[in-house]
Backbone as CSV, one residue per row, in Angstrom:
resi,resn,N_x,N_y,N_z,CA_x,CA_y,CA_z,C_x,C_y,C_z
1,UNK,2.968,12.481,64.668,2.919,11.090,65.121,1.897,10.954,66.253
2,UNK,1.392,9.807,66.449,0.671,9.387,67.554,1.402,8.567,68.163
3,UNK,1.365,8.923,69.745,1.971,8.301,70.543,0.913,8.109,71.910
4,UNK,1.307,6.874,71.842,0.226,5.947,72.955,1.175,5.488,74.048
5,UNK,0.681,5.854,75.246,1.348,5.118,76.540,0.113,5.002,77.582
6,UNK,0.847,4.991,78.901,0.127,4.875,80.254,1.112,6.225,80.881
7,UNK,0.047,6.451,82.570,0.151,6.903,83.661,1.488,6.469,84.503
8,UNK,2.582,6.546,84.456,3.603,5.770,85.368,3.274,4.003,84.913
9,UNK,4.974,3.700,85.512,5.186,2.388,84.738,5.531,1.318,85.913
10,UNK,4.683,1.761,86.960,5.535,0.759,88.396,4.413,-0.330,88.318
11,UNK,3.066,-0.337,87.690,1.673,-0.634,88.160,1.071,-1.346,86.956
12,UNK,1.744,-1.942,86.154,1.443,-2.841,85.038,1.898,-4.163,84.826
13,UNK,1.346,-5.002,85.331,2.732,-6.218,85.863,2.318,-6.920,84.381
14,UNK,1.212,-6.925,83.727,1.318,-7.755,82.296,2.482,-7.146,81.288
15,UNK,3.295,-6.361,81.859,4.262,-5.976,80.524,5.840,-6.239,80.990
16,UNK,5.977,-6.437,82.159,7.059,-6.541,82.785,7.530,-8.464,83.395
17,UNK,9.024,-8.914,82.403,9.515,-10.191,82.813,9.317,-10.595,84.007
18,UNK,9.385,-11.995,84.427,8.755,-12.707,85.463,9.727,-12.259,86.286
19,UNK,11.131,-11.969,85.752,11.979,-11.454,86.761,12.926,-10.556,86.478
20,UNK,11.998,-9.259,86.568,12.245,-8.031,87.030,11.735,-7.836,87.829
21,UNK,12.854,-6.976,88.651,13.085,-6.162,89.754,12.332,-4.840,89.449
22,UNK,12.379,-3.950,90.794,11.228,-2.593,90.443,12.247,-2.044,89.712
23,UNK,13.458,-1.959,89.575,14.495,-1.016,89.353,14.387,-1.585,87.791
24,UNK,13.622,-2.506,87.255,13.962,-2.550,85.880,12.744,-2.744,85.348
25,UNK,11.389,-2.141,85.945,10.565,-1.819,85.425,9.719,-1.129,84.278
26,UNK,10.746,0.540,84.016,10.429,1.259,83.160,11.508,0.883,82.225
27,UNK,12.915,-0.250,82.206,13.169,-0.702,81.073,11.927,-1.701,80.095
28,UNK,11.093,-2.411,80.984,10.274,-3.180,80.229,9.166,-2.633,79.741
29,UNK,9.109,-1.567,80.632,7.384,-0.456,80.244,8.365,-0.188,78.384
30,UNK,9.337,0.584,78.531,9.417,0.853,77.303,9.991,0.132,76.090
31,UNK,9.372,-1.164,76.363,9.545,-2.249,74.871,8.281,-2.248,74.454
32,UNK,6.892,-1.404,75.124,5.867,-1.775,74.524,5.423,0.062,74.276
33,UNK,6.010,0.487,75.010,5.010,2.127,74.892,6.096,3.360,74.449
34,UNK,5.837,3.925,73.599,6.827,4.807,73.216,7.004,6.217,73.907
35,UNK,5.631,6.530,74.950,5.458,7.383,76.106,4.916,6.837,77.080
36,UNK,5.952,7.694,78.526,5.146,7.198,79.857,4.244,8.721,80.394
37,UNK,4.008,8.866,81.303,3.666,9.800,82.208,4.246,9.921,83.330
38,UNK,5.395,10.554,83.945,6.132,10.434,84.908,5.349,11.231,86.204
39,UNK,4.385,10.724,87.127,3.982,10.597,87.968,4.690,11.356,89.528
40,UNK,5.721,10.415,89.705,6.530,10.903,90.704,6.810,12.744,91.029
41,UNK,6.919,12.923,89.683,7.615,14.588,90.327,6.221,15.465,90.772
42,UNK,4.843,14.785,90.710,4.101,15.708,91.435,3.680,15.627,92.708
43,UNK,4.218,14.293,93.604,4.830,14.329,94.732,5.949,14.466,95.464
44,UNK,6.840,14.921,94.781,7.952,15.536,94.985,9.144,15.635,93.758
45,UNK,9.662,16.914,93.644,10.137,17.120,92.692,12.183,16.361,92.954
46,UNK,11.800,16.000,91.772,12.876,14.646,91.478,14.129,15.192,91.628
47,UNK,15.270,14.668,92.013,16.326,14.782,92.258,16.752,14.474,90.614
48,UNK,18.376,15.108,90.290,19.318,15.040,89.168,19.056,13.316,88.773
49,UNK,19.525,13.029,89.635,19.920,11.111,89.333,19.707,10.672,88.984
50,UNK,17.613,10.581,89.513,16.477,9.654,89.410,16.751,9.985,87.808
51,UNK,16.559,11.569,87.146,16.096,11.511,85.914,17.301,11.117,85.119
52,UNK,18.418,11.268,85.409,19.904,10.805,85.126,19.383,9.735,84.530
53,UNK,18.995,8.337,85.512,18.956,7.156,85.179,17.529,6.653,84.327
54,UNK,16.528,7.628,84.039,15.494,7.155,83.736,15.983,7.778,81.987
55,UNK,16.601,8.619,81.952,16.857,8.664,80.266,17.392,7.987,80.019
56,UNK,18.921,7.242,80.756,19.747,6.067,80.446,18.920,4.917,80.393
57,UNK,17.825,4.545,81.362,16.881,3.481,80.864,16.144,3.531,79.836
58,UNK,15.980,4.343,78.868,14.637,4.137,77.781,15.625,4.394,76.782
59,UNK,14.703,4.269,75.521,15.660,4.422,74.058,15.581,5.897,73.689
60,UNK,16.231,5.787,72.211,16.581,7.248,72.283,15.192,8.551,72.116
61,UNK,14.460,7.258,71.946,13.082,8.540,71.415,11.921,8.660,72.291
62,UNK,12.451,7.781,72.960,11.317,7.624,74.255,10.625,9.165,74.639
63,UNK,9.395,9.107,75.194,9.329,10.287,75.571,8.401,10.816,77.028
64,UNK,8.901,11.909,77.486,8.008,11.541,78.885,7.154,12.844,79.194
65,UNK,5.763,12.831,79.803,4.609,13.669,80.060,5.428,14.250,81.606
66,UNK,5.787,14.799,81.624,5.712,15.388,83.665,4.659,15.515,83.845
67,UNK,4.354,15.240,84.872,3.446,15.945,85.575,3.764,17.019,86.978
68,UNK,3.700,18.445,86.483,3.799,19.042,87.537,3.846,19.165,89.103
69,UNK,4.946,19.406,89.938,4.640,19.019,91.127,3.259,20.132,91.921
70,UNK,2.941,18.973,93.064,1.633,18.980,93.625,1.744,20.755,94.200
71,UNK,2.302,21.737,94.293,2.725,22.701,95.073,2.615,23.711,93.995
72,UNK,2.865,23.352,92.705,2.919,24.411,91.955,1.374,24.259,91.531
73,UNK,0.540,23.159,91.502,-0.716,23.251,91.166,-2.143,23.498,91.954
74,UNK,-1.829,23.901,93.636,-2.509,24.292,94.480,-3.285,22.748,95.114
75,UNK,-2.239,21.923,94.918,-2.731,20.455,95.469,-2.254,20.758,97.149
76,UNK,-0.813,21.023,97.441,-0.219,21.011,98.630,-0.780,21.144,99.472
77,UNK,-0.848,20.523,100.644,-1.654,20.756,101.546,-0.616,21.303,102.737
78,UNK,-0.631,22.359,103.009,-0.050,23.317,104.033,0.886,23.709,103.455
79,UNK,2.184,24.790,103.810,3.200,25.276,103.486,3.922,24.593,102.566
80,UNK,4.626,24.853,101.342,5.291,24.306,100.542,6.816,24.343,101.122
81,UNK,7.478,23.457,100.792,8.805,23.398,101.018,9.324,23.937,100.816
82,UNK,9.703,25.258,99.854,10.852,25.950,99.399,10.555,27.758,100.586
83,UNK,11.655,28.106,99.776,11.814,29.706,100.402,10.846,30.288,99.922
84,UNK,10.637,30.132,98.460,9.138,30.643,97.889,8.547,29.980,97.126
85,UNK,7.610,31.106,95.898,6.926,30.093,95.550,7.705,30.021,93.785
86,UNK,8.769,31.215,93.567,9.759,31.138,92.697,10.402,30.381,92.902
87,UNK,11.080,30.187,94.378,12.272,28.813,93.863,12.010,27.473,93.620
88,UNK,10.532,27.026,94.275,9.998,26.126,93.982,9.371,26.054,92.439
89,UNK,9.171,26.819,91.517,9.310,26.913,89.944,11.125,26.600,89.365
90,UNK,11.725,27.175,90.193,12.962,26.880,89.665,13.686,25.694,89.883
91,UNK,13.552,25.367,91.317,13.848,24.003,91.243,13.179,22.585,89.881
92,UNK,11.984,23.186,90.382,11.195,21.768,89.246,11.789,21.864,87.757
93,UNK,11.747,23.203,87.234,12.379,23.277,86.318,13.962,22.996,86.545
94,UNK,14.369,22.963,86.700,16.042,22.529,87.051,16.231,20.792,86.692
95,UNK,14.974,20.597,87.753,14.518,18.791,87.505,14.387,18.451,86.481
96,UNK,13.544,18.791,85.572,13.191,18.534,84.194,14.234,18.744,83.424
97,UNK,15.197,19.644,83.228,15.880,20.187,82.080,16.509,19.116,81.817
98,UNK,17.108,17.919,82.698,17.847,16.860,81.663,17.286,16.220,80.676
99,UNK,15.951,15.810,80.708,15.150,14.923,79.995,15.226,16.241,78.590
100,UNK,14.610,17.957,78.906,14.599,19.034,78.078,16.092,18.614,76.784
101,UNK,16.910,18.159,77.536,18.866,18.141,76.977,18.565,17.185,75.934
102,UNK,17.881,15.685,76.618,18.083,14.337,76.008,17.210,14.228,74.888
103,UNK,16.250,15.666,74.845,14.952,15.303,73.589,14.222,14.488,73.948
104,UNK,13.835,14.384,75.037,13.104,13.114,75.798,11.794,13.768,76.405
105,UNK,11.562,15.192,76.851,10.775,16.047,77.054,9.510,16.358,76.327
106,UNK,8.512,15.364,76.565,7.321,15.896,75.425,6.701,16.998,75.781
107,UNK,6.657,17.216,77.249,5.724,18.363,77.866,5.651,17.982,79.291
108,UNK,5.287,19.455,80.059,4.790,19.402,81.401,3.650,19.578,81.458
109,UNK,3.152,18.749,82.437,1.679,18.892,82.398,1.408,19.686,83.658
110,UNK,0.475,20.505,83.536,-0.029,21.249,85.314,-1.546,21.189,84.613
111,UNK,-1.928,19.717,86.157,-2.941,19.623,86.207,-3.553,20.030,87.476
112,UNK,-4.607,21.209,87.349,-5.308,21.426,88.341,-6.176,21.308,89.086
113,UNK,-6.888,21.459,90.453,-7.476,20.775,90.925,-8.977,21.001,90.675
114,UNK,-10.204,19.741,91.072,-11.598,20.588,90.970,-11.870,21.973,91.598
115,UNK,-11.138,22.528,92.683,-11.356,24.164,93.126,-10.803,25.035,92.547
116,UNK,-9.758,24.848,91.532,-9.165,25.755,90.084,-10.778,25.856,89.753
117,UNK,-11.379,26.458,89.999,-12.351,27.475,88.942,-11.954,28.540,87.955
118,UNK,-12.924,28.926,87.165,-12.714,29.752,86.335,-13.281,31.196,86.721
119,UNK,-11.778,32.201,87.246,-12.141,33.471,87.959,-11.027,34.043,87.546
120,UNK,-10.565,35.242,87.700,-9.693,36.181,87.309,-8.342,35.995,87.739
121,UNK,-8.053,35.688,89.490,-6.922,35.173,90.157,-6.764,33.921,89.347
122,UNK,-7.107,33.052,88.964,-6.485,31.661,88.606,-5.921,32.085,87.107
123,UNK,-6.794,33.063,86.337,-6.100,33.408,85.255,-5.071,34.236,85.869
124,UNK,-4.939,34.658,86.498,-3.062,35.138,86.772,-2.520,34.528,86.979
125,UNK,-3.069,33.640,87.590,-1.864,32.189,87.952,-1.457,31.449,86.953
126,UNK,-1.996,31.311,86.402,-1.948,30.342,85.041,-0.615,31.284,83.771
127,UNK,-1.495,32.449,83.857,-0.140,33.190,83.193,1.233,33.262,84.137
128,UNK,1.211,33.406,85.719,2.644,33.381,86.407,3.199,31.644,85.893
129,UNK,2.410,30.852,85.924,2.899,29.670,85.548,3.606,29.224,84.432
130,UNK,3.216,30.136,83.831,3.605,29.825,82.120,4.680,31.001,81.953
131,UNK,4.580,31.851,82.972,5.994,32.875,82.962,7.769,32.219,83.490
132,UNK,6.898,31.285,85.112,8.346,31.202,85.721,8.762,29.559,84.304
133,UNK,7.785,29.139,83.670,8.676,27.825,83.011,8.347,28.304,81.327
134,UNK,8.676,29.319,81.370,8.351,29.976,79.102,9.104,28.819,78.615
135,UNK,10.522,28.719,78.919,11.362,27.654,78.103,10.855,26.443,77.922
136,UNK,9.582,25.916,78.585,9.733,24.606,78.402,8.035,24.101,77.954
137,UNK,7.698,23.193,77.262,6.708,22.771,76.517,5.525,22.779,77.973
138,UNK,4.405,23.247,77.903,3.555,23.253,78.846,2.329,22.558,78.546
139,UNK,1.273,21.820,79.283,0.228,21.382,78.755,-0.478,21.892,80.225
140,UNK,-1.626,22.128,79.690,-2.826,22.327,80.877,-4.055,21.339,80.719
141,UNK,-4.346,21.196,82.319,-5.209,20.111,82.273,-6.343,20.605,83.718
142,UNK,-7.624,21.109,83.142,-8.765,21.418,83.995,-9.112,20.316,85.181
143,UNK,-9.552,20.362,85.952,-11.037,19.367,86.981,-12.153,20.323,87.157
144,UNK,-12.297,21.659,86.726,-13.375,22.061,86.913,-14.186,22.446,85.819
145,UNK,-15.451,22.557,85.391,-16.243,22.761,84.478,-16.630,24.077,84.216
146,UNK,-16.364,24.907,84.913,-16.692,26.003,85.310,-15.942,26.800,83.493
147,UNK,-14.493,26.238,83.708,-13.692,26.796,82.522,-14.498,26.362,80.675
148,UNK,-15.316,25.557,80.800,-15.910,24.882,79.409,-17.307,25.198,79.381
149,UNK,-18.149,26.012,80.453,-19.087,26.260,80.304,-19.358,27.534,79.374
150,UNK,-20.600,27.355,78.539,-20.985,28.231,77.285,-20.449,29.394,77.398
151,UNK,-20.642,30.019,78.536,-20.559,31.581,78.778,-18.282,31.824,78.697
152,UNK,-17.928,31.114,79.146,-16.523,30.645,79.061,-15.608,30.073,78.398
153,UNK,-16.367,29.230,77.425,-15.702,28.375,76.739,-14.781,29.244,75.776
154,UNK,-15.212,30.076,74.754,-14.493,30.328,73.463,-13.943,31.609,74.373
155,UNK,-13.688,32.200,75.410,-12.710,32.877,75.894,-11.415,31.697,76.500
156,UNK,-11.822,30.707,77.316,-10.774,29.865,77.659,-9.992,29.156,76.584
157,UNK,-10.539,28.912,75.403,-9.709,28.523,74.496,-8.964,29.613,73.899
158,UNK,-9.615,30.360,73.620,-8.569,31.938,73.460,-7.162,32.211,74.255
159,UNK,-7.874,32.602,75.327,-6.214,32.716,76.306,-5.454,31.111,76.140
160,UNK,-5.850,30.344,76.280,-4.890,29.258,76.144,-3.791,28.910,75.099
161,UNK,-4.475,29.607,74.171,-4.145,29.615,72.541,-2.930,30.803,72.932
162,UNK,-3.357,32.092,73.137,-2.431,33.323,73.478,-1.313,32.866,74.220
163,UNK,-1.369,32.212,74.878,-0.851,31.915,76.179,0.618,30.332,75.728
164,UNK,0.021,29.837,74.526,1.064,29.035,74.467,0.648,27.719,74.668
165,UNK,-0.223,27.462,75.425,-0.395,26.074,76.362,-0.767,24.742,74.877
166,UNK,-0.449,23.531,75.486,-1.117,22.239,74.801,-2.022,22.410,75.644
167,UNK,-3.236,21.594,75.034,-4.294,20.898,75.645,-4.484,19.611,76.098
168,UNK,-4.746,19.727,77.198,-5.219,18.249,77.540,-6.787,17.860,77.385
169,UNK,-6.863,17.254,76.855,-8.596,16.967,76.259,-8.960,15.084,77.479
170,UNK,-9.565,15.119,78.181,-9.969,14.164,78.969,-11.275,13.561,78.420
171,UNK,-11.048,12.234,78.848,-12.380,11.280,78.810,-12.196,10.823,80.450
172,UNK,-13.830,11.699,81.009,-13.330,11.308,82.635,-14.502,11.268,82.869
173,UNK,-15.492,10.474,83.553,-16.796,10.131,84.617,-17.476,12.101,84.416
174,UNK,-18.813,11.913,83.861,-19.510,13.501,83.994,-20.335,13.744,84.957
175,UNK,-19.849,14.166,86.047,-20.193,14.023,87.467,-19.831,15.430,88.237
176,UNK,-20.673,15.968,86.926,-20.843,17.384,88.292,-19.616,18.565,87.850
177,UNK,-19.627,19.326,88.320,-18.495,20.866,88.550,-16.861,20.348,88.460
178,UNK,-17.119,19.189,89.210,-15.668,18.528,89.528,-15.102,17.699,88.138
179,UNK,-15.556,17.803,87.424,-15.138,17.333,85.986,-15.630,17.898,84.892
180,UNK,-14.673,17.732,83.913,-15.008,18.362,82.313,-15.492,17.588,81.167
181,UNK,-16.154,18.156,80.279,-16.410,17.358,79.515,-15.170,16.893,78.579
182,UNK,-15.595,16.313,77.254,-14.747,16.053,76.574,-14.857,17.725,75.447
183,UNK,-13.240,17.975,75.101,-13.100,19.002,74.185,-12.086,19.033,73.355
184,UNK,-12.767,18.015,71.986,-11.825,17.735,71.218,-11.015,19.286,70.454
185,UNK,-10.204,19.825,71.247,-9.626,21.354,70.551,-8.199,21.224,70.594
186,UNK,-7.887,21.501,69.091,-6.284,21.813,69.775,-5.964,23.093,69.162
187,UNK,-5.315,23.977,70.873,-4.575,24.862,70.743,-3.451,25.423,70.632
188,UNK,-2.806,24.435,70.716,-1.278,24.122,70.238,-1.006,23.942,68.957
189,UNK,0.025,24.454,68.220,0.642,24.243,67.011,1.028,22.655,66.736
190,UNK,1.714,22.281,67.992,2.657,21.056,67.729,2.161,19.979,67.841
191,UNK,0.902,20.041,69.128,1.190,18.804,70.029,-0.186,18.946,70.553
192,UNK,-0.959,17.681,71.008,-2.144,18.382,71.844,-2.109,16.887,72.794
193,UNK,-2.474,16.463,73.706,-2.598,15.203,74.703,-3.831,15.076,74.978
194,UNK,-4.410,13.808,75.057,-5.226,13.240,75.427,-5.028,11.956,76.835
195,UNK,-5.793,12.179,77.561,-6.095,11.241,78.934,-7.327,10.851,78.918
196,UNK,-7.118,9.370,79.454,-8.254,8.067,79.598,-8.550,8.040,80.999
197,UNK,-9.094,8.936,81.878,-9.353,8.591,82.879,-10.259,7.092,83.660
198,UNK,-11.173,6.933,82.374,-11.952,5.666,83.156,-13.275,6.813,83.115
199,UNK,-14.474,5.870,83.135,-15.951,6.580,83.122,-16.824,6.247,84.549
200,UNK,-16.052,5.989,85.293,-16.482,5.224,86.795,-16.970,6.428,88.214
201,UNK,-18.406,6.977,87.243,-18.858,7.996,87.915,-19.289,8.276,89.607
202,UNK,-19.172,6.608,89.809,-19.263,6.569,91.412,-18.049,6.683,91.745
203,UNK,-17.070,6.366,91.839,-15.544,6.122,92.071,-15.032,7.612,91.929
204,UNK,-15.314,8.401,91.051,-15.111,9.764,90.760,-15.360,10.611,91.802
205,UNK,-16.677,10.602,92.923,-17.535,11.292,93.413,-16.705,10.916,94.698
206,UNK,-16.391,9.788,94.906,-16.729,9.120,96.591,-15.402,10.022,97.485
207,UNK,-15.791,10.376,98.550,-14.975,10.643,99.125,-14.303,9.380,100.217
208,UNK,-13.162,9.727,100.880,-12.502,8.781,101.609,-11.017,9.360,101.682
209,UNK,-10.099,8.202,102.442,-8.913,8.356,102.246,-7.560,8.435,100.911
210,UNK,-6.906,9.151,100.995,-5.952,9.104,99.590,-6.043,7.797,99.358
211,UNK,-5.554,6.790,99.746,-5.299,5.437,98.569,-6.822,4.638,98.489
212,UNK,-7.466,4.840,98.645,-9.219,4.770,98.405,-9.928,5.036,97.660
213,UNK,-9.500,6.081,97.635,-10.081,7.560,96.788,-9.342,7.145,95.495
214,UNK,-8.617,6.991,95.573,-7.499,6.703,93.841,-7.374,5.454,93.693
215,UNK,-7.756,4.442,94.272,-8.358,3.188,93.795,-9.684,2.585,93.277
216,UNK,-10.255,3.598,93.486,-11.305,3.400,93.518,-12.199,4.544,91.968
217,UNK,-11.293,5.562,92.188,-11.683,6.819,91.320,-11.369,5.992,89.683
218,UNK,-9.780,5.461,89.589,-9.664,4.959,88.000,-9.791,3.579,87.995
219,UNK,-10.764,2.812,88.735,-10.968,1.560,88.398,-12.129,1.631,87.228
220,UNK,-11.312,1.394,85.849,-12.786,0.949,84.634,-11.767,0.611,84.033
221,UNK,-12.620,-0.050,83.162,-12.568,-1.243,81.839,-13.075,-0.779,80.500
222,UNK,-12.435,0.505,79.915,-13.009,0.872,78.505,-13.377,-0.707,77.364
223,UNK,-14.203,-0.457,77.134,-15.059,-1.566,76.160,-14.475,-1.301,74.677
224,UNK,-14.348,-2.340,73.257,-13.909,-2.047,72.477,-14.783,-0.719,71.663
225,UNK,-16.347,-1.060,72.355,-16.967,0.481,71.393,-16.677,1.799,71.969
226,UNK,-16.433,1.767,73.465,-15.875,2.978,74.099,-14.736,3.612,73.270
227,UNK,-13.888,2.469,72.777,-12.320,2.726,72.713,-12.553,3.187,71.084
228,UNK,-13.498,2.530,70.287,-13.886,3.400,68.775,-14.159,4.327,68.966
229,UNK,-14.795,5.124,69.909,-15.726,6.442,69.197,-14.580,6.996,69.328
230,UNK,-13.269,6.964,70.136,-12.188,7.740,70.022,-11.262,8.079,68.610
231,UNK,-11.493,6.874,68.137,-10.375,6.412,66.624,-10.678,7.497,66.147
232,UNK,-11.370,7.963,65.988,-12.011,9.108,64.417,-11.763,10.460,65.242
233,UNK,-11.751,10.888,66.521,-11.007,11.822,67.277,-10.005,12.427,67.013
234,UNK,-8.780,11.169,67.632,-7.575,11.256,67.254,-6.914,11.087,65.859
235,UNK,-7.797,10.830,64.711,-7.479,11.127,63.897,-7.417,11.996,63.403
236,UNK,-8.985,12.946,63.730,-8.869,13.942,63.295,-7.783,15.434,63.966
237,UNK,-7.845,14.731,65.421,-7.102,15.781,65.805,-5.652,15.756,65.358
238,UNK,-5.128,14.371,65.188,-3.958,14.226,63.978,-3.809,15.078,62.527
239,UNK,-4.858,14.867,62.538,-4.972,16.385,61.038,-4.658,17.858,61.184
240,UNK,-4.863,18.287,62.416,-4.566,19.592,62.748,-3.501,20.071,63.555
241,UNK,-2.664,18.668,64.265,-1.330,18.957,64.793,-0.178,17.821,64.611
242,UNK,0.908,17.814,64.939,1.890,16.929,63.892,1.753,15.867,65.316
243,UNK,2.000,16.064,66.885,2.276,15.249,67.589,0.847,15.161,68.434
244,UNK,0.226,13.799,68.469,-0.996,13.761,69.651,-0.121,12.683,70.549
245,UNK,-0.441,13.126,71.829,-0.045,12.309,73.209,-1.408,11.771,73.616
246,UNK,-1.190,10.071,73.608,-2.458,9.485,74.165,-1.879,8.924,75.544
247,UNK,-2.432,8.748,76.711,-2.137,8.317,77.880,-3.565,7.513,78.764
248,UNK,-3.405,6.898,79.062,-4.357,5.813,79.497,-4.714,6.076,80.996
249,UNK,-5.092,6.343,82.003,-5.053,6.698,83.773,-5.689,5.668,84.419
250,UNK,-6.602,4.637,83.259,-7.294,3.677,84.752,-6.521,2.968,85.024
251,UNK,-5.281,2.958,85.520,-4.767,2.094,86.601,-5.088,0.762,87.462
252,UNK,-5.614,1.710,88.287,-5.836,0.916,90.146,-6.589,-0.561,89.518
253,UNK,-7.017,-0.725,88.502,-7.593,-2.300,88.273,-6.963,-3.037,87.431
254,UNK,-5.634,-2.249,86.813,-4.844,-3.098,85.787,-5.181,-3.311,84.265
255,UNK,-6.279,-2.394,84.111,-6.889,-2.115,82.678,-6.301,-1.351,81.639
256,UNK,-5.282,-0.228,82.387,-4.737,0.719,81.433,-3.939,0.109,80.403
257,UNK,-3.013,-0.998,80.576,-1.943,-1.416,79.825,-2.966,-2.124,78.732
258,UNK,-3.779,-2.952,78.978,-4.403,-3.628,78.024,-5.537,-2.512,77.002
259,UNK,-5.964,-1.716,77.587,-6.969,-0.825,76.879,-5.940,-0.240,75.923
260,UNK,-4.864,0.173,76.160,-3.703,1.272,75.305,-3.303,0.071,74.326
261,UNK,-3.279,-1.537,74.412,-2.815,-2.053,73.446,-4.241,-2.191,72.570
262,UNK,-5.181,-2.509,73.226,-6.159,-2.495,72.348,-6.627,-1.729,71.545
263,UNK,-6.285,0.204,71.559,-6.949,0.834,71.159,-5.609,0.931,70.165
264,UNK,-3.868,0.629,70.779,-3.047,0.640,69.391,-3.499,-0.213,68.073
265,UNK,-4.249,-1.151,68.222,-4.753,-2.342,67.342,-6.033,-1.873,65.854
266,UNK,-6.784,-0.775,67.552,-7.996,-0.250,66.551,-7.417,0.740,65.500
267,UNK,-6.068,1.586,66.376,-5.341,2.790,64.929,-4.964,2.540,64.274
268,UNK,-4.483,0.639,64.232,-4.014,-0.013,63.660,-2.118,0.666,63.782
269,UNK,-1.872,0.846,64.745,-0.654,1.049,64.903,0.168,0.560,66.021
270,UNK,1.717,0.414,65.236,2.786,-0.815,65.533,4.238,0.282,65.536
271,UNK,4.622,0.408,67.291,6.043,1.522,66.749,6.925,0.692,66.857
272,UNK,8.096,1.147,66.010,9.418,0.593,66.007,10.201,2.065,67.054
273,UNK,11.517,1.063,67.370,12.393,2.147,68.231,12.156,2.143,69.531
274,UNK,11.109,0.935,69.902,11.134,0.582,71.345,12.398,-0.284,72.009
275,UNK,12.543,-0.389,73.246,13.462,-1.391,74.247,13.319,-2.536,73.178
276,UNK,14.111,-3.481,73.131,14.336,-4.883,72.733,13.201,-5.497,73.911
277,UNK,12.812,-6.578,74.165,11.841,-6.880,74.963,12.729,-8.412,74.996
278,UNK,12.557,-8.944,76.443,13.726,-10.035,76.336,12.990,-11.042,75.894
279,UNK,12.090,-12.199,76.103,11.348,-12.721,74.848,11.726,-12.884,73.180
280,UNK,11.349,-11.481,72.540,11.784,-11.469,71.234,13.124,-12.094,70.968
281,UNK,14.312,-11.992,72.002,15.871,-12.611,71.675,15.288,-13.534,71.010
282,UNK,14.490,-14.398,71.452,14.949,-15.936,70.956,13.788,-16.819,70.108
């Protein structure tokens, strides 16, 4: 199946009733998207409850991307919170396993940063990563180029392949070391994901403060020919694995929700088994 969503569901106000509350937000995200990207746990890894109540909010097939917390992916900036750097694998995993229970679990994503280069230590890391969470569906997701360059490439798809991992294949601004190209590969049996970062090669580059920097980084407007050259992609990469995850990231300008319906239009696809949407009642 192909499954199309967005980046977190707090930041889309065209899909959500004139009156809802934040607390009934990701009920309305999921009358239109059959996957979210759960955002939150890579600034801090989620308490029982939160995810308690976020499976009780969606339907039964809903499905959700983690994204790895910021500590296990060398984002953290100073000392991590836990006793180590095992219990902090065990906790996150602990976090996740309800959604793992509910069949609601499409994958974790550990996305790493542009200074993840491609060197020998990060390949150990990458295998300790995929050691402390074996039980649970993993996806990897580059910022550095270093891993797709000629001399690298058909070894990094190798170990990845060995190793278990989905792929995350990006459409992101080509701006240097700090980004990858596009690599339509899947090394996964099951499943492979795709992300829409936005092509906003100045916004990519600029430095500044956190909410600056990420307002500024996924502000674009994919065009309907942008959003074709993809169709024949994901189709094909539909040919070689049973589940593709599409996810949308330009955000910060309010484009993602509309680009993900537009490009459902171009696959020409319509899911059933979403939220009731309050509208349709009547």
């Amino acid at each position: 199946m192909i499954y199309i969503g967005l980046t977190g569901w707090g930041d889309h106000p065209d899909l959500y009733q004139e009156s809802s509350a934040a607390k009934e937000k990701l009920k309305d995200y999921s009358g239109h998207f059959p996957i979210v990207e759960l955002d939150a746990s890579f600034y801090a890894i989620q308490p029982e409850r939160n995810v308690e109540k976020w499976i009780k909010e969606t339907p039964d097939q809903f499905q959700f991307v983690v994204k790895a917390y910021q500590g296990m992916t060398g984002h953290q900036r100073g000392d991590i919170p836990f006793e180590s750097k095992k219990a902090m694998f065990e906790a996150f995993r602990q976090s996740v396993w309800p959604l793992h229970d509910a069949n609601k679990l499409a994958m974790v994503l550990l996305q790493f940063p542009p200074w993840f280069d491609c060197r020998k230590d990060n390949v150990d890391y990458i295998r300790y990563c995929k050691k402390q969470l074996s039980d649970l569906p993993l996806a990897i997701e580059f910022r550095n180029q270093t891993w797709y360059e000629s001399e690298f490439m058909d070894r990094t798809i190798s170990f990845l392949k060995e190793e278990d991992w989905i792929h995350s294949i990006c459409d992101e601004p080509q701006a240097g070391e700090g980004s990858i190209p596009i690599v339509p590969v899947v090394i996964h049996d099951k499943a492979v994901l795709v992300r829409f970062h936005g092509r906003n090669v100045h916004g990519w580059t600029q430095k500044g403060n956190e909410n600056n920097w990420r307002e500024v980084r996924y502000l674009y407007d994919y065009n309907i020919e942008e959003l074709q050259e993809w169709v024949t992609r994901i189709q094909l990469l539909h040919k070689k694995v049973d589940d593709v995850y599409v996810l949308f990231n330009n955000n910060s300008g309010g484009h993602a929700a509309k680009n993900a319906k537009q490009f459902m239009k171009l696959m020409n696809i319509e899911y059933t088994n979403l939220a009731p949407r309050q509208l349709d009642l009547f």
